[in-house]
C-alpha positions as CSV (number, residue, x, y, z in Angstrom):
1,X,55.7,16.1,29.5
2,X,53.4,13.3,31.0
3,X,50.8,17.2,32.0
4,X,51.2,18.3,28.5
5,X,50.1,15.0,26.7
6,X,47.0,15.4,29.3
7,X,45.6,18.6,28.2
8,X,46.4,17.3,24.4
9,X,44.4,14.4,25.0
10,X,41.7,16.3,27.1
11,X,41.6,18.9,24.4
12,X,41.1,16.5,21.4
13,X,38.0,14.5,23.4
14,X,35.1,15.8,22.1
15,X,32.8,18.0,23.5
16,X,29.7,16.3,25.3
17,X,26.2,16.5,23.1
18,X,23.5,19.6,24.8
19,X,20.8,18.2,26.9
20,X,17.7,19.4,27.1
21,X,15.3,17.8,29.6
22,X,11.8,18.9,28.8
23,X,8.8,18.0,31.2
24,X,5.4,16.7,29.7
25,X,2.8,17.0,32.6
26,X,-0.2,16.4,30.0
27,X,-2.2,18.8,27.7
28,X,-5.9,20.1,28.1
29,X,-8.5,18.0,25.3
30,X,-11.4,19.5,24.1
31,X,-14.1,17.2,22.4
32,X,-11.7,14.6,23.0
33,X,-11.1,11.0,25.1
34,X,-8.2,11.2,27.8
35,X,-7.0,7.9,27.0
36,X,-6.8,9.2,22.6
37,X,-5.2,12.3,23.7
38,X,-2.8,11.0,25.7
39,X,-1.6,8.5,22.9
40,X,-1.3,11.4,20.6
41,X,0.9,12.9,24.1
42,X,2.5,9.8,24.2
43,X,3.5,9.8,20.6
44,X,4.6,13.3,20.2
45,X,6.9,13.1,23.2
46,X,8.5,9.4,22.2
47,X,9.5,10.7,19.1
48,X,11.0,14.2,20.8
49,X,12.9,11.6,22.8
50,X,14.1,9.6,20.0
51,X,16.5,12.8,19.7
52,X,19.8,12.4,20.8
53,X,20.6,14.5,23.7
54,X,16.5,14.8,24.5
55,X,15.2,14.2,27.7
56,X,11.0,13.7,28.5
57,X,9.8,13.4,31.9
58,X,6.0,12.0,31.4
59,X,2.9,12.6,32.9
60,X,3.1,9.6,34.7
61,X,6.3,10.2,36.4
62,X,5.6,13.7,36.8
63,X,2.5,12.5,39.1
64,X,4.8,10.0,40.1
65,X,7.3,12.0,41.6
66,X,4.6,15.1,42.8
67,X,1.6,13.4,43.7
68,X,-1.6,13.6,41.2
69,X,-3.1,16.2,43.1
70,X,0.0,18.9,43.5
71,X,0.2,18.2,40.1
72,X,-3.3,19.0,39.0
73,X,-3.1,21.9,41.4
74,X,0.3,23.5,39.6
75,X,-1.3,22.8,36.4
76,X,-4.7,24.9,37.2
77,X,-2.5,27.6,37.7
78,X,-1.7,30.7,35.6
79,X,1.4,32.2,37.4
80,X,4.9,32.3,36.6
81,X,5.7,31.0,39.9
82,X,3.9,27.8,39.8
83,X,5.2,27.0,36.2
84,X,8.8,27.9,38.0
85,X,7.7,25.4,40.7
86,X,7.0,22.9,38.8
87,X,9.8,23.1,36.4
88,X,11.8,23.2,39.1
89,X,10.3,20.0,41.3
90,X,11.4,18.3,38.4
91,X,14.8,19.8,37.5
92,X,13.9,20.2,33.8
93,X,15.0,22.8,31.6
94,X,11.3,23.0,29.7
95,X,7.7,22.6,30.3
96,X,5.6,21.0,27.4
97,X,1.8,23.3,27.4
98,X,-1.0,23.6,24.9
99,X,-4.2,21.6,24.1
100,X,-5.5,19.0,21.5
101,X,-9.5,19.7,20.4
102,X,-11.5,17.8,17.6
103,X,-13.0,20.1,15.6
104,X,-15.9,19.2,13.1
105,X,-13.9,16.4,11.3
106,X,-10.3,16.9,11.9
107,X,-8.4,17.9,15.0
108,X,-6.3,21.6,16.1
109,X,-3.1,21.1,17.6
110,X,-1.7,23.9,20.0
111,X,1.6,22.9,21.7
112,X,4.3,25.3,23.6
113,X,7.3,24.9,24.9
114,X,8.5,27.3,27.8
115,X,11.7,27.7,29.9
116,X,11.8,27.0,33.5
117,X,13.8,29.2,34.9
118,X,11.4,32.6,33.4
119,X,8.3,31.0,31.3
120,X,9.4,32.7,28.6
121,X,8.5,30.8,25.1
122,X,10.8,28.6,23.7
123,X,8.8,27.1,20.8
124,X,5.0,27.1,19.6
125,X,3.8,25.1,17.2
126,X,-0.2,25.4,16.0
127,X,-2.3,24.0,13.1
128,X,-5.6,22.8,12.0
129,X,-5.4,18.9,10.9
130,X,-8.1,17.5,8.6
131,X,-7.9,14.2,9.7
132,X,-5.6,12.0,12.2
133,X,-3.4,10.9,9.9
134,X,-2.6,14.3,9.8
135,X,-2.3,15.3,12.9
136,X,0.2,12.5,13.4
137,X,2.0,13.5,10.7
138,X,2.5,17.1,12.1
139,X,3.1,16.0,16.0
140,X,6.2,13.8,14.4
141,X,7.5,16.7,11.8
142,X,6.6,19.3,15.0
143,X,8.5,16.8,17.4
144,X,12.0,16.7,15.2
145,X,11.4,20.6,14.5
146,X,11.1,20.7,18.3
147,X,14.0,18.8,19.5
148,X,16.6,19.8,16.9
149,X,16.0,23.7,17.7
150,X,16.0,22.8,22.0
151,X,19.5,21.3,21.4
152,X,20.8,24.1,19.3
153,X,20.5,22.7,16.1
154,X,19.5,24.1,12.6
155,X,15.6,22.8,12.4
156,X,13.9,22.8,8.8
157,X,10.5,24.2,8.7
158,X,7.4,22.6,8.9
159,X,5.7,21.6,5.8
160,X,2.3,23.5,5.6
161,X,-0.9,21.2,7.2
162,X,-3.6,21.0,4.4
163,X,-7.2,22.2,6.2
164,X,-9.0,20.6,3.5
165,X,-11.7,18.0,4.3
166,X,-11.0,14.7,3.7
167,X,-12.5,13.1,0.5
168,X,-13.0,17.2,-1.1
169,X,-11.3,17.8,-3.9
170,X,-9.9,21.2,-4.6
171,X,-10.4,21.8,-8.2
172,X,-10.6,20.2,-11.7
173,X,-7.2,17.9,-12.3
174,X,-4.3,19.8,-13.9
175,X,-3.0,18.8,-17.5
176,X,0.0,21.3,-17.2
177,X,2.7,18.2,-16.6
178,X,1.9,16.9,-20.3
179,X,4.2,18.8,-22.0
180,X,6.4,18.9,-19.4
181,X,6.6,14.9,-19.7
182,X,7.1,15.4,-23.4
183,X,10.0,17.6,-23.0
184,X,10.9,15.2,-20.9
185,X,11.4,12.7,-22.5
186,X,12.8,14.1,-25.6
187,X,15.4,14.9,-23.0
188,X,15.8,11.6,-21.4
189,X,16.1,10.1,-25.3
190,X,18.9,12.3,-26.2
191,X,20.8,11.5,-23.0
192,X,20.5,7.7,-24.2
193,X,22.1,8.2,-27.7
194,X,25.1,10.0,-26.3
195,X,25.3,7.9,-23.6
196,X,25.8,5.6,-26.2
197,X,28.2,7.0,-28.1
198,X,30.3,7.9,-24.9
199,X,30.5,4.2,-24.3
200,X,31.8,3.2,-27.6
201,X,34.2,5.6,-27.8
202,X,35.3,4.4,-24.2
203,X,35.2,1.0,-25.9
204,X,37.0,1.3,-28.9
205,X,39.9,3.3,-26.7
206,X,40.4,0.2,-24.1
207,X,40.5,-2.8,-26.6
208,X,42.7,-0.6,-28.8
209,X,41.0,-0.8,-32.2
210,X,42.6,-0.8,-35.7
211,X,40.8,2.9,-36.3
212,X,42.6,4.3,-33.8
213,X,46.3,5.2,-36.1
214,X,48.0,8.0,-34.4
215,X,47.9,9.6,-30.8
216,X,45.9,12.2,-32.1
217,X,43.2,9.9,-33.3
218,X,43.2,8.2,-29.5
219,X,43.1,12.1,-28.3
220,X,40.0,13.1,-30.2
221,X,38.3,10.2,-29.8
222,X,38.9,10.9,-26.0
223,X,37.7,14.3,-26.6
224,X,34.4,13.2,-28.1
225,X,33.6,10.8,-25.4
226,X,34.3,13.0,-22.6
227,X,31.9,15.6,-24.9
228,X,29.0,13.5,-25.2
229,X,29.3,12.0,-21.2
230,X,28.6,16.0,-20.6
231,X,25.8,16.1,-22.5
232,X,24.3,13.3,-21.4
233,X,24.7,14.0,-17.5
234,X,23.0,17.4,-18.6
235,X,20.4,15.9,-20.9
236,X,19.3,13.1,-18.5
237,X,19.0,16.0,-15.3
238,X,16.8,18.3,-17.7
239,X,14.5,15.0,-18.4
């Protein structure tokens, strides 16, 4: 009895969350200071990390734990082995690659993930960013995207990067909401008078009003009331 209330209990624990521990050893900057590219390192990592169930081992600790130059010396290298060395110095399940260059005025963001065990490519994420607002804005939406599909998880897709200048502006200003907003609003109006109406006849039905004669009369005021609430939840979503 006391084995079988064991394995019901075990059974009903839940399962533990996936781990994924991915190693950042650093990224190559073109056009760029070490100590700006590795905040925008730093940044993309911390918020992989802020992921439940994510694991980053950082550069620092990386040289940390190798040696600066063993590291630099794995990193220079272009074989499978060396990435599997690495990897495997570290016991992590992924290694972070890619580059971060400034390009004219805005920045191009190459990132990869690969697995450990092979080198094979996990996840690559690439853009152009106009300006660094940008490119923050896609390490943090690439760094979600990232984490949620190393732990399993259904990741939504990336929002498309606009390559656009800062300060250009792509075209005349578009008019076509106007009648839209007219529609609109018509829309919104009629949701208000019915709303109205809904409520009085919800009003007149609590306080029990001398209109109200028969059952039948309670019934179709009902009826109406329950009508018009219809229409206005359908009105006020077309506004």
């Amino acid at each position: 009895m006391l084995l079988a209330v064991a394995w019901a209990v075990l059974a009903a624990a839940p399962s533990p969350a996936p781990v994924f521990k991915l190693g950042s050893p650093g990224l190559s900057y073109v056009n760029l200071e070490q100590k700006l590219g590795d905040f925008y390192l730093d940044y993309f990592t911390q918020q992989v990390a802020t992921h439940e169930g994510m694991q980053v081992t950082t550069a620092a600790e990386i040289a940390a734990t190798l040696g600066f130059e063993r590291q630099k010396a794995l990193l220079g290298c272009a074989e499978e082995s060396c990435t599997a060395e690495l990897a495997g110095a570290l016991g992590v399940d992924g290694l972070l690659l890619g580059s971060l260059a400034k390009a004219g005025g805005g920045f191009v963001a190459n990132l990869k993930v690969v697995r450990a065990r092979d080198s094979s490519t996990l996840a690559v994420f690439s853009s152009r960013l106009k300006d660094e607002s940008a490119l923050l804005d896609f390490l943090g939406a690439s760094a979600s995207t990232l984490a949620m599909k190393l732990l399993g998880q259904k990741a939504p897709a990336l929002p498309p990067p606009s390559s656009e200048p800062a300060g250009v502006a792509s075209g005349p200003p578009s008019r076509a909401w106007i009648p839209a907003a007219a529609v609109g609003g018509v829309l919104l109006v009629g949701a208000g008078v019915f709303f109205a109406d809904a409520s009085a006849s919800a009003a007149t039905l609590g306080r029990g009003d001398a209109s109200i004669a028969t059952f039948d009369d309670a019934a179709a005021l009902r009826r109406r009331g329950q009508a018009h609430q219809a229409l206005t939840w359908a009105l006020a979503t077309g506004g």
